[in-house]
C-alpha positions in Angstrom: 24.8 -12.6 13.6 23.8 -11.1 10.1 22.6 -7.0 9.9 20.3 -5.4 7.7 20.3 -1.9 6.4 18.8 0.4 9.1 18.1 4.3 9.2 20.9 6.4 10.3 18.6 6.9 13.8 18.1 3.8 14.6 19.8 1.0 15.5 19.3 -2.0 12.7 16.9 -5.0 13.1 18.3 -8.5 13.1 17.5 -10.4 10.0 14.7 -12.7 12.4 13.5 -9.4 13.3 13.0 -8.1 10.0 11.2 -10.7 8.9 9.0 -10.5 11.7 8.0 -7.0 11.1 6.8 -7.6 7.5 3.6 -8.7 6.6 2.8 -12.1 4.4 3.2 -9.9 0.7 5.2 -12.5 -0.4 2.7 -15.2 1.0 -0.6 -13.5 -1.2 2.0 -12.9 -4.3 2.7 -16.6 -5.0 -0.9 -17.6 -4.0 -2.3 -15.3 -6.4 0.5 -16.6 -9.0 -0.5 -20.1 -8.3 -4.4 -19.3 -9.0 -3.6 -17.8 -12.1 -3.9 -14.3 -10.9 -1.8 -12.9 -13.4 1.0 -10.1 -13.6 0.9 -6.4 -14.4 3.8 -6.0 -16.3 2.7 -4.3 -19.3 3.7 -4.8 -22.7 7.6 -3.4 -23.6 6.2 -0.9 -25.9 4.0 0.8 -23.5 6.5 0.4 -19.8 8.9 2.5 -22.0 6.9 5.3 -22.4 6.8 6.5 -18.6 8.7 9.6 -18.5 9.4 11.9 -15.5 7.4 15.0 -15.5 7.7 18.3 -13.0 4.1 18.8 -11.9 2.8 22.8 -11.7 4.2 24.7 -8.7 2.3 26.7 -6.6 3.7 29.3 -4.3 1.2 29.5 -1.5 3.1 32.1 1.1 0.9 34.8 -1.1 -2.2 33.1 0.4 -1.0 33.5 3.6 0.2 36.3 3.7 -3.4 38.4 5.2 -1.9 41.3 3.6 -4.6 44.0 2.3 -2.8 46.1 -0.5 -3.6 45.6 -4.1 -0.9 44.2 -5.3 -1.7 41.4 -2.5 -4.7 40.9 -3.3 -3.8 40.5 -7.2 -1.3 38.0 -6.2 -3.6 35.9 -4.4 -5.8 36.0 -6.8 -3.0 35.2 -9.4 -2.2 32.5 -7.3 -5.7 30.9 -6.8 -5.8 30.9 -10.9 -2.6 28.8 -11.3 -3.7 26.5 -8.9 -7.3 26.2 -10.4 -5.6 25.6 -14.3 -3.4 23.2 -12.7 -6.4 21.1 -10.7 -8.5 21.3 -14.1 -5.7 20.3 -16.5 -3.4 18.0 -14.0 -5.7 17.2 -11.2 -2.5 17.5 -9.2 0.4 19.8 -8.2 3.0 20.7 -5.8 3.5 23.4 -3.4 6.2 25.3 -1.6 5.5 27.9 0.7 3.5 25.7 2.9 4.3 26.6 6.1 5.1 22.8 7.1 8.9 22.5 8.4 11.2 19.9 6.8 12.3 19.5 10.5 8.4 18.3 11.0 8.6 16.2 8.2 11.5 14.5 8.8 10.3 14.0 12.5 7.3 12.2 11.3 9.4 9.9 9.1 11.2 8.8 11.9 8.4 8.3 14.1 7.1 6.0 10.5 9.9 3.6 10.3 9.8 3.1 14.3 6.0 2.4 14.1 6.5 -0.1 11.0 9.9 -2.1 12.8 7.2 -3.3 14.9 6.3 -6.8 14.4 3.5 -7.7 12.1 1.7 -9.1 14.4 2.1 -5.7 16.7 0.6 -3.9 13.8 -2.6 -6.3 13.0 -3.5 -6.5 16.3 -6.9 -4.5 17.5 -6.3 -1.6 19.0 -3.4 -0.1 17.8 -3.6 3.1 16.2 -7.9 2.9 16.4 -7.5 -0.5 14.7 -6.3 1.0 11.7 -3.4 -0.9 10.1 -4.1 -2.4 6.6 -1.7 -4.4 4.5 -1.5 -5.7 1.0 -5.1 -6.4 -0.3 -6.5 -9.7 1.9 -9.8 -10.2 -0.8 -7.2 -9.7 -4.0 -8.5 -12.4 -6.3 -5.5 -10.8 -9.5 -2.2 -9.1 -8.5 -3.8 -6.4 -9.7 -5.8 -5.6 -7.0 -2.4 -6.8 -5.0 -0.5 -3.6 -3.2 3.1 -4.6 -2.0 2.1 -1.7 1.2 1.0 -1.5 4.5 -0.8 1.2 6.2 -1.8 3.1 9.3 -5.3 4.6 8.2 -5.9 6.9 10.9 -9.1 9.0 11.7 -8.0 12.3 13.4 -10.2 12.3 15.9 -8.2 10.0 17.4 -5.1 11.3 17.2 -6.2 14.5 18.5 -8.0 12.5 22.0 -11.5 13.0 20.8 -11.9 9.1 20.7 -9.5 6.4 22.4 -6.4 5.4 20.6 -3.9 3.0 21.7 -0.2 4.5 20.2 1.5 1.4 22.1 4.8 1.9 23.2 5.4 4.8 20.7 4.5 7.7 23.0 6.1 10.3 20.6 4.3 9.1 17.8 0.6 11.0 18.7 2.6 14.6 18.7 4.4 13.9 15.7 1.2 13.4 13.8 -0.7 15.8 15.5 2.0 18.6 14.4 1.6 17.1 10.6 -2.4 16.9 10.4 -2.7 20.2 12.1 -0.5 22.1 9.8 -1.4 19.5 6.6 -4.9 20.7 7.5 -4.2 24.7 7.2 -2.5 23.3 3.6 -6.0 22.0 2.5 -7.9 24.8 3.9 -5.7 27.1 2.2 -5.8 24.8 -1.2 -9.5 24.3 -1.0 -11.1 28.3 -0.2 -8.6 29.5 -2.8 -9.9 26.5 -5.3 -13.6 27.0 -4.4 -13.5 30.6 -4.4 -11.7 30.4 -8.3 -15.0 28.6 -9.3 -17.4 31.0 -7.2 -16.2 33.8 -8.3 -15.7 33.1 -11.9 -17.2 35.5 -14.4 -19.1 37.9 -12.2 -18.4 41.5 -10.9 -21.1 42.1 -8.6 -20.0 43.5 -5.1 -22.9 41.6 -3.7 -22.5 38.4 -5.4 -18.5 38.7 -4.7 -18.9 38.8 -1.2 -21.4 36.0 -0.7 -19.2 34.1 -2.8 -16.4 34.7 -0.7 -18.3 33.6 2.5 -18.9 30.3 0.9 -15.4 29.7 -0.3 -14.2 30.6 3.2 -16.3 27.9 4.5 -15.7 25.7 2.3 -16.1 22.2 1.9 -18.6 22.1 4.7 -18.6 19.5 7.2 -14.8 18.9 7.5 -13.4 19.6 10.7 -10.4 17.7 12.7 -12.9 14.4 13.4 -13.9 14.1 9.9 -10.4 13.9 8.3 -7.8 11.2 8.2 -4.0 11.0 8.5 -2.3 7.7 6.4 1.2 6.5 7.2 2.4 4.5 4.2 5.4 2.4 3.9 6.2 0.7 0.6 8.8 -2.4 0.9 11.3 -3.5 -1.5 9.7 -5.8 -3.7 11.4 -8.6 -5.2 8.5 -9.3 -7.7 8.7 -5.4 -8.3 8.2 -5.9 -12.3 4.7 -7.7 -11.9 3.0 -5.7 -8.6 1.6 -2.6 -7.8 3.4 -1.0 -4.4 -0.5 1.0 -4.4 -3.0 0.0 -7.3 -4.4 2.1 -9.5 -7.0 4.6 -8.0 -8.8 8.2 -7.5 -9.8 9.3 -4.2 -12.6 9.2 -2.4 -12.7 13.0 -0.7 -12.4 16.6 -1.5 -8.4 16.5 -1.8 -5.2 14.9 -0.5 -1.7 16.3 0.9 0.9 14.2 0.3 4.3 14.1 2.0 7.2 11.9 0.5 10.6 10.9 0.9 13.2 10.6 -2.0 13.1 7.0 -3.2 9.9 8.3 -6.0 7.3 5.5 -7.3 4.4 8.4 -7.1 2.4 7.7 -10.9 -0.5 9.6 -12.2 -2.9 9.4 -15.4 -2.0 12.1 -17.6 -3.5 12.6 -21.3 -4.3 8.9 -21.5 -0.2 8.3 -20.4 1.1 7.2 -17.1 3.8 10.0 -15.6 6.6 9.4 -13.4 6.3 12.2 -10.2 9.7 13.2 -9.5 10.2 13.2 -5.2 10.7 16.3 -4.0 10.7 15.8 0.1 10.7 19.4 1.0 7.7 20.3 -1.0 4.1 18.3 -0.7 1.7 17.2 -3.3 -1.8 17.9 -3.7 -4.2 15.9 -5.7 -7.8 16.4 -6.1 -10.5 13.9 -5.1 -13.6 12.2 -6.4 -15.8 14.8 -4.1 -14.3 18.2 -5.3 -14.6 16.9 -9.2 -18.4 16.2 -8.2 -18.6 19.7 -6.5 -17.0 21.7 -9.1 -19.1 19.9 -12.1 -16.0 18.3 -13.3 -14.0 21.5 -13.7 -11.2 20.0 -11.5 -10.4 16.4 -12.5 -9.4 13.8 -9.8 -6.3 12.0 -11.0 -6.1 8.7 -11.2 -2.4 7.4 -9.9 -0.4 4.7 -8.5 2.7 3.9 -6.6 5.5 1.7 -8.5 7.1 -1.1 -6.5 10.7 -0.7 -6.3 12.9 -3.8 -6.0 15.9 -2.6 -3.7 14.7 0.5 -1.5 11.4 1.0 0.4 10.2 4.1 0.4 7.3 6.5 2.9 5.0 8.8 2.7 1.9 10.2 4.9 -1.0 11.4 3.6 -3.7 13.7 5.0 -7.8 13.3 3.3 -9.7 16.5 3.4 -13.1 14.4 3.9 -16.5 15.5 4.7 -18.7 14.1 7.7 -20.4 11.0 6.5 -23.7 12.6 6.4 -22.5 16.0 4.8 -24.3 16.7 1.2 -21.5 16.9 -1.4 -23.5 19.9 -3.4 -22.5 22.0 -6.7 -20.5 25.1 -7.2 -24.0 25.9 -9.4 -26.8 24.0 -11.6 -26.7 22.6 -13.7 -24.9 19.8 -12.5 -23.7 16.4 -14.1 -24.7 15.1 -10.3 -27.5 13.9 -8.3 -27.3 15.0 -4.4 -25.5 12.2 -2.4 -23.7 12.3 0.7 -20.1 11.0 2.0 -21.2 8.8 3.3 -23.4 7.4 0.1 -20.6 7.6 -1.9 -18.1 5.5 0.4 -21.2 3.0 1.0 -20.9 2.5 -3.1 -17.4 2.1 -3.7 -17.3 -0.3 -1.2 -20.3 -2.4 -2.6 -18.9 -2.1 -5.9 -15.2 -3.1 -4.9 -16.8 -6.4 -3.0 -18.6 -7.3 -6.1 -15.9 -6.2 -8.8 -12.8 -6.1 -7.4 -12.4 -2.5 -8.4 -13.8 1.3 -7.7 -16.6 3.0 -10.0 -16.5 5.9 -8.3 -18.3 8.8 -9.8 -20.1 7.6 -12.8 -22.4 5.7 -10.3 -23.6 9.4 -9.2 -24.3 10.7 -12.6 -27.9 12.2 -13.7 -28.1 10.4 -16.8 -26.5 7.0 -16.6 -24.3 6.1 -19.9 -25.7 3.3 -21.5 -24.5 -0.2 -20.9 
């Protein structure tokens, strides 16, 4: 009986079993060929352009530290104003000194390529993991709204038991992610107070106005808490039509900001100066992008980056993401007036991009929220 490749911890899958763990990608590829759907594969000119870039670095032990001195205190602050330049000119950077263990990280992967071995029809079924496995994109009417992916979409609250989860036979699986959404969380709590406060305290030296200023950036964003957020376990298969289809399409999120994890295979894209950019992996440092909701809240001061994943033709490839999002009713507000914004909710917002991606096929995103409306 014929083998295929298998992680060094696991024992491989049969060829039939394989198979049967994949979903139908193939199946919406060549029916989305067949009614004219179209590729992606962009002009030679313009596919040879895409170069590997190093995104900024931030060191965030200094932000952790809780030491008092001055020199502490400057390097925080230092700190907090590399990461601000890099969310206003990048949208997006990495970070070391994060406090999250490669041991952790590595445990979680495992735990990922057990949870995806299972058959496909395992993973579609109701009830596993709240319900939350996705694949592909089902309503795709181009490949370009085709992602060669699957997904585990997972609200927190019920990995952490506040609402009923069914992890299968996978009993490890709800501490592994509980370890990586708690400490991805203290990331994005870390990232987001230093990021608000950079914006709150811009510009002013008043004690008074300082410490208030403070006291909202330490609470900041409001209405996140463990049952707001969400904890996604991707997995990217080889492609064999890797040329013409997006592993992830095109998009920005829809939150306040994302930490990503990795492994080494790479595909990660982002927008940059009107030029797709080539991440290059790092597994033992994360990724943090900003989303639609802390571009609204900051008056556009930090830009949330439009980026992609690659399909790869000979190597799949995870990663796990955690959303810093607000409850659904939670105003997203201003750092100040005036604002480019009208007040809207979460929950407003992710009502509109999923109108507009029903209609459209694609994601308008903030320019739906806008004060004055551009003309048409």
């Amino acid at each position: 009986m014929r083998y295929v490749a298998a992680t060094p911890t696991m024992p491989a899958l049969t060829t039939a079993e394989s198979a049967a763990a994949e979903p139908p990608l193939a199946d919406s590829y060549l029916d989305l060929l067949r009614r004219g759907g179209g590729g992606i594969a962009p002009p030679p000119t313009e596919g040879c352009c895409v170069q590997e870039r190093e995104l900024p670095l931030i060191d965030l032990s200094c932000l952790t530290s809780g030491g008092s001195s001055a020199r502490e205190r400057e390097a925080r602050r230092a700190c907090a104003d590399a990461m601000a330049r890099a969310a206003s000119e990048w949208g997006i950077f990495q970070v070391t000194g994060h406090g999250v263990s490669q041991a952790l990280l590595e445990r979680l992967r495992a735990e990922q390529a057990r949870l995806f071995r299972l058959p496909f029809e395992t993973k579609a079924k109701a009830g596993l993991l709240n319900g939350s496995y996705r694949w592909g994109a089902p309503t795709a009417t181009s490949l370009r709204h085709l992602s060669w992916s699957e997904a585990f979409h997972v609200p927190l609250a019920s990995i952490s038991g506040t609402a009923s989860c069914d992890f299968g036979d996978l009993s490890s699986l709800r501490s592994a992610m509980q370890e990586v959404a708690d400490a991805m969380s203290r990331v994005a709590k870390t990232v987001a107070v230093a990021l608000a406060g950079s914006l709150l305290l811009q510009g002013h030296g008043d004690h008074d106005h300082d410490h208030e200023a403070a006291a909202t950036a330490a609470s900041f964003p409001p209405g996140c808490d463990e049952t707001t957020c969400y904890l996604r376990l991707n997995r990217y298969p080889a492609c064999p039509f890797a040329a013409d289809t997006f592993g992830l399409v095109p998009h920005t999120d829809s939150d306040f900001l994302t930490v990503l994890c990795q492994d080494h295979v790479g595909g990660l894209q982002l927008l940059k100066d009107a030029r797709w950019v080539a991440v290059k992996p790092r597994p033992d440092e994360l990724i943090v992008n900003i989303g639609d909701l802390f571009q609204a809240w900051s008056n556009n001061r930090y830009k949330s980056v439009e980026h992609k994943v690659v399909a790869n033709a000979t190597a799949e490839r995870f990663s796990a993401a955690y959303f810093l999002c607000p409850s659904y009713d939670s105003p997203v507000g201003t750092c100040g007036e005036p604002s480019p914004y009208r007040d809207f909710t979460f929950g407003e917002y992710r009502r509109k991009v999923q109108e507009d991606v029903k209609r459209t096929g694609r994601k308008i995103g903030l320019p739906n929220f806008l004060k004055q409306q551009p003309p048409q």
